[in-house]
N, C-alpha and C positions, 0 to 999 in steps of 0.2 A: 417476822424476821426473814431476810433474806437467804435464802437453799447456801450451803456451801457446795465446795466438791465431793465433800465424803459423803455426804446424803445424796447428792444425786447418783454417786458411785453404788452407793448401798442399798439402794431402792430396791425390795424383792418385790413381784409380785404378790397378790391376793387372791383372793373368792370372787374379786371384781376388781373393776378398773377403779384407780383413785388418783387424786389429783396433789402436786407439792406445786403448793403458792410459791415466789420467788418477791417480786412487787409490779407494780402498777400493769395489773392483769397480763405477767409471764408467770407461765406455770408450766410442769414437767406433767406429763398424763402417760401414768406407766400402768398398761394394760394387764391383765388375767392372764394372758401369754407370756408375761414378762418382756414386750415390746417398750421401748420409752420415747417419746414424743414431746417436743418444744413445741406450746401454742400460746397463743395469743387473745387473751378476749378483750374486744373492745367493742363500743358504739358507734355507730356510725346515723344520724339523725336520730332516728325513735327506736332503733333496731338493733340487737346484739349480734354479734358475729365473732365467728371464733376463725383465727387466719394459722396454719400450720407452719413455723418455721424450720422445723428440719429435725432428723430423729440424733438420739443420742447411742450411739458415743461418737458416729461421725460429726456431730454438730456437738462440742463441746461448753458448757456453761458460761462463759466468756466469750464466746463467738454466737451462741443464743441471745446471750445480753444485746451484744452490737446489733443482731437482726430484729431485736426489737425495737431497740432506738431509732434505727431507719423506718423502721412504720409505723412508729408515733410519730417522727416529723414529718412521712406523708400524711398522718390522719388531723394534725398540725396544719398542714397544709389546704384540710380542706379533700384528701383523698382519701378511697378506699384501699388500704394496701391489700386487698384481696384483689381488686380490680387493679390494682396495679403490676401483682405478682402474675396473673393472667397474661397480661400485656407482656411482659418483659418473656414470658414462656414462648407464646402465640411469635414475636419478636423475632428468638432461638429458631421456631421451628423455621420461619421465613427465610432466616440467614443462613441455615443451613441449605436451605433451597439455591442460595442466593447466590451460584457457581461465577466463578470467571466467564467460564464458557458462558452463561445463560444473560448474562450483565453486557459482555460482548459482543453479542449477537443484537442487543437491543440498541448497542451502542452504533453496530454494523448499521443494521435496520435503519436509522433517522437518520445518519451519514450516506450514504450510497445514493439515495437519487442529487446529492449534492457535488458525486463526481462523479466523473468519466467513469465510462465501462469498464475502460483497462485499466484506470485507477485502482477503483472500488475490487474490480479482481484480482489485481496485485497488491492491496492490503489485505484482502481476507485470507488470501494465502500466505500472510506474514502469519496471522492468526495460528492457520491450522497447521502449517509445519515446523515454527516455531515456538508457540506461545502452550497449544492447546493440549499436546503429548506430556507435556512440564507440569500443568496446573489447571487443564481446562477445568476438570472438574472437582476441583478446591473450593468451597466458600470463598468467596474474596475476603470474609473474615477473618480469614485464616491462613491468608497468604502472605511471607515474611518479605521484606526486601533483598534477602538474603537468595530466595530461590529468582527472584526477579531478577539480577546482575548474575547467576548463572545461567539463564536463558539467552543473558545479552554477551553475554563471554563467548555462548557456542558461536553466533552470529559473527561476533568479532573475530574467532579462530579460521571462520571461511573467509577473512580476508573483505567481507562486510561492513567496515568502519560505519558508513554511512548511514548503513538501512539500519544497527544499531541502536543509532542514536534516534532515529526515524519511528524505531518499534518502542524504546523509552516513553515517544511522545504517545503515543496510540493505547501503552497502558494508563500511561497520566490519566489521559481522557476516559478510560473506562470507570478509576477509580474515585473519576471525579462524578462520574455520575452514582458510581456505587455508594457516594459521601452523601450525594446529594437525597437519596433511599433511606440513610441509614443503616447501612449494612456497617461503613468503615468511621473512622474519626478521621481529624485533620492531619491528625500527625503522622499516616501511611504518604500522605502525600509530601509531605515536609521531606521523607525517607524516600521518595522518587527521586525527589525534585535536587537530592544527594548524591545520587545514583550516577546521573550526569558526569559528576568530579570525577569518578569511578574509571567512565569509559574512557577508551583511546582518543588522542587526539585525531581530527582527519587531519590527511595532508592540505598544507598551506598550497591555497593556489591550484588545486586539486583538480582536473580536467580531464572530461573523455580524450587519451591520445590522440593526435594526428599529424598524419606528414603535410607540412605546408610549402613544401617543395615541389616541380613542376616534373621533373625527371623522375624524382621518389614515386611520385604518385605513377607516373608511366611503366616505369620499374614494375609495381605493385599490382597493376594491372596484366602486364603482361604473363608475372608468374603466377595469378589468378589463372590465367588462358591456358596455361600450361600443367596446372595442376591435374589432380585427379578425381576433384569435386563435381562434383552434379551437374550437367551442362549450366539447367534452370538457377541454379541458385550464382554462375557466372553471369548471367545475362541480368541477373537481379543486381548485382552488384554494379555491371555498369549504367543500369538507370538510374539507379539512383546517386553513382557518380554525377550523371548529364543534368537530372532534375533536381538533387539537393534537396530534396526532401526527409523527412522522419523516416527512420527504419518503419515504426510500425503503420506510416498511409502509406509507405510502398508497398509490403507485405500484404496489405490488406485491400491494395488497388484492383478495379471493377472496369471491366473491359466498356462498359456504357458512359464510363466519365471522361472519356476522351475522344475529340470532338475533333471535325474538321478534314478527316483521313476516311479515304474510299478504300476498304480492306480489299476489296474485289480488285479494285484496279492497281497493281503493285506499280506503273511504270507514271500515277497520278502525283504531282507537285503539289503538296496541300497548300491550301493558300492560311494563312495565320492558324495552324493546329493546335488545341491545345487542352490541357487535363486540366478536368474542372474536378478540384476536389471539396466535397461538400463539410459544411464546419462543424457536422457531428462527429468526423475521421479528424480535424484538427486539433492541434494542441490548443484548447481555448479555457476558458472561464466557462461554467456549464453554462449559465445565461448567455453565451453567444455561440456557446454549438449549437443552440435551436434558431439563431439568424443566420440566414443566409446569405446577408452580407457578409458575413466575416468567415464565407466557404476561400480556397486559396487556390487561384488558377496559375498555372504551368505554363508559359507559352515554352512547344515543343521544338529544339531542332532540330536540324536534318539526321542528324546523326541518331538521334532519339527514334526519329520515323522508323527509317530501318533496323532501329536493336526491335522497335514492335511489330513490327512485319514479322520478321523470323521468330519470335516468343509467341506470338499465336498461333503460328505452324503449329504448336505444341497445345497450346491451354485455352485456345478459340472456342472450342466449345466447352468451358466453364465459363463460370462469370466470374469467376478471381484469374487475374492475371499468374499470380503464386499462386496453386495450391500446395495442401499439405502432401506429401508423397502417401499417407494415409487415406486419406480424403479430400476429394476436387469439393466438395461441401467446406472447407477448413481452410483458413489459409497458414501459406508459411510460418512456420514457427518463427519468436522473438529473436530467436538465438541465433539464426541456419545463418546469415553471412557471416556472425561475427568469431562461428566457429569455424568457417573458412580462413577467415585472415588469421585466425591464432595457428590451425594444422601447417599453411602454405608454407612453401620458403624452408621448411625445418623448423618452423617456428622464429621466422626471423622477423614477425611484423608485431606477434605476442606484444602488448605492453607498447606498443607503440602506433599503431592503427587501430580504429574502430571502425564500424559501418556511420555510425554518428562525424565520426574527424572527417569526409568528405562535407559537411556543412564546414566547418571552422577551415578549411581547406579553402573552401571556396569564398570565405569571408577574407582570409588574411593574402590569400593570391589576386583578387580581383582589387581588393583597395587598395592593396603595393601598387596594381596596375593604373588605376586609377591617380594614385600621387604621383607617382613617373609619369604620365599622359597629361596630368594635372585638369582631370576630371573629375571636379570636386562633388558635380551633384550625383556621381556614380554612388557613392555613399548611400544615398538614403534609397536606388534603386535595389542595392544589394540587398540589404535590409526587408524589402518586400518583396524581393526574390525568395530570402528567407522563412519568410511569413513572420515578420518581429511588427506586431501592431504597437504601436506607441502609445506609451500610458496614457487614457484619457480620451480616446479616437472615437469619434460615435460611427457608428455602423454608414452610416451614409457617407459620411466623408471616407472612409474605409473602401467601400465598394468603389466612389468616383476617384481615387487615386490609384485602385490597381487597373479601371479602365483607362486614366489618362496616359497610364504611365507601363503601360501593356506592351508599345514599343521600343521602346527602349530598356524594357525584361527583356524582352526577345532576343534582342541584339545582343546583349550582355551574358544571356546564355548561350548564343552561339557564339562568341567568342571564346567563351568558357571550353563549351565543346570541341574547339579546335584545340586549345591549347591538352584537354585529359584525352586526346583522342589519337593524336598526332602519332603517324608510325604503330599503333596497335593493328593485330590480326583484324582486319575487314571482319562484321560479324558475322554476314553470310557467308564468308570463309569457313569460318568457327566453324558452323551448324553444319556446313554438308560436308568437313571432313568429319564431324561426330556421325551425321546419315551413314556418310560412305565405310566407317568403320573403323578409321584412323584416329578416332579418341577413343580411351579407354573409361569416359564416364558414362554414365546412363543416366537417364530420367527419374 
C-alpha cells in the first residue's frame, strides 16, 4: 500500500535505520537519528542504484511523488537520473560562475580585433561605467529585465538617448551568447528585445549641430580668439576648420604625416603640401584600415601652412601635433574643442556648434557654391574632400581618384579657406601677442 501523510508524519525512529515502501521503488529511509530521507531504488542495466530525492519535511510526500516521476521518465528514457541530477548540479555551479562581467568580457574578447581602437575602447567603457557597477557580477541567470531598463534609464537621464539604445544592443549580444552556453533561455531575450518600446524615442532627424552660415562661422571664430582658452586648443580648432577632418585624426595628428613643407625655412612656398593621413587613423571598415589605399590626403593651403608654422613653435619636438596638457606621450583629449565651443560666448554656441558641424559646414557651404557657380562635378570633389568612400569602391580605384583629382581638392580648399579665414586675427598675430603677454591663456 501506498505511505499516506500521517505515517510519513509519524515515522519515529529506532535501534536502526528502516525503510517505508511508498511504490514502484519510492521509499522514505528514516534513520536512528530520526533524519527522514526520500530515495529512489532502481536499475539501471545489471546494476542497482539507489538516487536521493530530497529529505523530509522540506521535500513533502507529493513533491517526492513528482521527483520521482521525473526519474522514471529519465530512466524511461534510457538515462541515469543519478547521472543526470550530477549534470544539472555540476550545471548550477557553472552558472553561477557564469557572471555578466565574465560572459562580457568574452563577448569583448572575439569583438574587438573586429573594430577600431577607439571603437572597441569606447564600448568597453560603456561596459564598465555603465553596465558593470549594476550587475557585473550577477550570474546572467540571474539578471531580471527589470534591473536592465534601470541601467538604460540612468544613460537616458544624461541626456544619452542614443548610446542607450546602442548599450540595449551590446547586452542583446551578450545574452545571446550566454543562450547560446546555456546559462539563459529564449525568453530573457524576447524580454530585451521589449526593452526597446521602453526606451525614449531619439530625435527625428537628429544631427551633430552646426552653423552653415559664412559670417556665423567667422563670428565663431573670432570669439574662439578672444576667449580665455588654451592658446593650442584655438589653433586646433582652426585646423581643423581649414582641413575638415574628424575631431579624433586631428587630435591624434603626427607631425611626420605631413609632407611637402621646409620647417627650417619659414619664408619657403611649398609646392603641393600636403597631410597624408594613414587608414589606420581613418574612419574605415577594419578590413581597409590595414590598406593603404584607403589612407585620406589633405592637400594643404596657404592658410593651413602658416597656422603649422606657429603650432610647432610649441609642440615640434613632440610627435603629436596636440598633446595632452598632461602628457606630450598622449594626445588631446576627445572633448577639449567641444568644450571650448560650449564655455565660449557665455555659452552662446552650446547646442548649436560642434567641432564635428565644421564638416557639414563645409559640405552645405561649398555645394550652395557650387549650384550658384553651377559646378556640378564640385559634388563628388566635396565628398572626397570629406573622406565619404562610395559603397562598393575597391581600393585601387579609391587611391587613382584621390590622385586624379588632388587638384582640384586643393583649389576647393583654398577657396574654402578664404572664405573661414576672411578678416580673422593673422595667426602669427595671435601667437606673439600670447609670447608678448597680451593674452591671458597659457599652454
Amino acid at each position: 500500500m501506498p505511505l499516506t501523510i500521517t505515517e510519513v508524519k509519524n515515522a519515529k525512529p529506532g535501534h536502526a535505520d528502516f525503510k517505508l515502501a511508498d511504490s514502484k521503488g519510492l521509499f522514505l529511509l528514516v534513520s536512528k537519528a530520526g533524519g527522514k530521507t526520500w530515495r529512489f531504488k532502481y536499475r539501471i542495466g545489471v546494476r542497482e542504484k539507489s538516487l536521493t530525492l530530497g529529505r523530509y519535511p522540506e521535500m513533502g510526500l507529493v513533491a517526492a511523488r513528482e521527483a520521482h516521476h521525473e526519474a522514471r521518465q529519465l530512466l524511461a528514457a534510457g538515462k541515469d537520473p543519478a547521472i543526470e541530477k550530477q549534470k544539472i548540479k555540476v550545471a548550477k555551479v557553472e552558472a553561477s560562475k557564469a557572471t555578466f562581467r565574465k560572459i562580457s568580457e568574452e563577448w569583448l574578447s572575439d569583438q574587438e580585433p573586429t573594430w577600431s581602437s577607439s571603437n572597441a575602447k569606447r564600448v568597453r567603457n560603456r561596459f564598465e561605467r555603465d553596465l558593470y557597477p549594476l550587475f557585473g557580477n550577477i550570474p546572467v541567470g540571474e539578471i531580471e529585465s527589470a534591473m536592465i531598463l534601470r541601467a538604460l534609464r540612468k544613460i537616458e537621464a544624461r541626456g544619452s538617448i542614443e548610446t542607450a539604445k546602442r548599450v540595449r544592443g551590446y547586452i542583446r549580444c551578450v545574452f545571446r551568447r550566454a543562450r547560446g552556453e546555456g546559462y539563459v533561455d529564449h525568453s530573457v531575450l524576447l524580454e530585451i528585445d521589449e526593452i526597446k518600446d521602453a526606451l525614449k524615442p531619439a530625435k527625428r532627424g537628429s544631427r551633430q549641430p552646426a552653423l552653415t552660415d559664412v559670417e556665423e562661422l567667422l563670428e565663431l571664430q573670432n570669439i574662439a580668439d578672444r576667449s580665455t582658452s588654451n592658446l593650442l586648443i584655438k589653433l586646433a580648432s582652426r585646423l581643423l576648420a581649414l582641413t575638415v577632418v574628424r575631431v579624433g585624426v586631428l587630435r591624434t595628428a603626427l607631425w611626420d604625416e605631413f609632407e611637402g613643407i621646409d620647417w627650417d625655412d619659414p619664408a619657403q612656398v611649398p609646392d603641393a603640401p600636403i597631410w597624408r593621413i594613414p587608414a589606420s587613423r581613418m574612419k574605415l571598415i577594419v578590413e581597409d584600415k590595414g590598406n593603404a589605399a584607403f589612407g585620406h590626403d589633405v592637400p594643404l593651403p596657404a592658410q593651413a601652412i602658416l597656422l603649422l608654422r606657429q603650432i610647432r613653435r610649441f609642440t615640434g619636438t613632440s610627435s603629436l601635433l596636440f598633446p595632452s596638457s598632461k602628457s606630450w606621450h598622449e594626445p588631446m583629449s576627445d572633448g577639449t574643442i567641444s568644450s571650448m565651443y560650449k564655455r565660449m560666448g557665455r555659452g552662446a554656441y552650446k547646442n548649436r556648434m560642434v567641432p564635428h558641424g565644421w564638416r557639414s559646414a563645409f559640405s552645405t557651404i561649398m555645394n550652395e557654391r557650387a549650384a550658384e557657380l553651377g559646378r556640378d562635378g564640385d559634388r563628388m570633389v566635396i565628398d572626397m574632400i570629406l573622406a565619404h568612400v562610395p559603397e562598393g569602391i575597391s581600393a585601387s580605384e579609391w587611391a587613382y581618384n584621390r590622385s586624379r583629382y588632388r587638384k582640384p581638392r586643393a583649389l576647393l580648399l583654398s577657396a574654402w579657406a578664404d572664405l573661414i579665414t576672411h578678416g580673422l586675427l593673422p595667426v602669427d598675430e595671435m601667437v606673439n601677442r600670447y609670447l608678448s603677454g597680451n593674452l591671458k591663456d597659457r599652454l
